[in-house]
C-alpha positions in Angstrom: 298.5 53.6 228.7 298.6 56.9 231.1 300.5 59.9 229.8 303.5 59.0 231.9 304.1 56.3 230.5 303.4 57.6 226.4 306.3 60.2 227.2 308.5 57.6 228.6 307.7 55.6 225.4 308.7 58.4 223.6 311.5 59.8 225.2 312.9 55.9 224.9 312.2 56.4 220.9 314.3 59.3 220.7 317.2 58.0 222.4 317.1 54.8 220.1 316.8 57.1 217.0 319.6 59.9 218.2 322.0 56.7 219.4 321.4 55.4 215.6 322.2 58.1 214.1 325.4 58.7 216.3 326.7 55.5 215.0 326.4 57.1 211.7 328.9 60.0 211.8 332.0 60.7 212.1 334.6 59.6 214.6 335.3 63.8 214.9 331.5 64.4 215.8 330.8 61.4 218.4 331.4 63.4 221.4 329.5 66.3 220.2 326.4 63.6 220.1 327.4 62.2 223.5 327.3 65.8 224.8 323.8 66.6 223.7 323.0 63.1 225.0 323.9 63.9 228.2 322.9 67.4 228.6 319.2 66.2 227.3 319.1 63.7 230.1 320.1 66.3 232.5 317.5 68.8 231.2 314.9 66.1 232.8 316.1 66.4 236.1 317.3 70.1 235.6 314.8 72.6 233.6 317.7 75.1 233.8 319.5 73.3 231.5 317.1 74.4 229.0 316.8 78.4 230.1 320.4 78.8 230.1 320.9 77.7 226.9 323.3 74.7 227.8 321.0 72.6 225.5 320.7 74.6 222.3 324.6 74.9 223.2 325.1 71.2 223.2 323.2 70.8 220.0 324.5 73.3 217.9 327.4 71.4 216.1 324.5 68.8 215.6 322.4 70.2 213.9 324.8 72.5 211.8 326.5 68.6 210.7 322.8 67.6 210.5 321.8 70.2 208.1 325.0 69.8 205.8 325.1 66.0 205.3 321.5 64.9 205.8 319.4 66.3 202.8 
């Protein structure tokens, strides 16, 4: 397997697992997860997504709903 195609393997993970989870929470905090879905797919074409801060951005409400009801 090259290395291309181990991060496309992986890449392909993490969608599954953050699309899982999504299904998981609240109706109030789906389009937060659709958000930081979308904004992580643009980072790949877009590195500036990730120096601007658009991504920690996206994925603040995330991980502060993360952190409170996932212990």
């Amino acid at each position: 397997m090259s290395a291309a195609q181990g991060k496309t393997a992986e890449l392909e993970q993490y969608k599954a697992e953050l699309a899982a989870t999504a299904d998981r929470v609240p109706d109030a905090l789906k389009a937060d997860f659709t958000n930081l879905k979308d904004t992580a797919i643009a980072g790949l074409k877009d590195q500036t997504v990730y120096s601007s801060g658009k991504f920690e951005k996206a994925m603040a409400p995330v991980t502060t709903w993360l952190s409170a009801n996932c212990k």
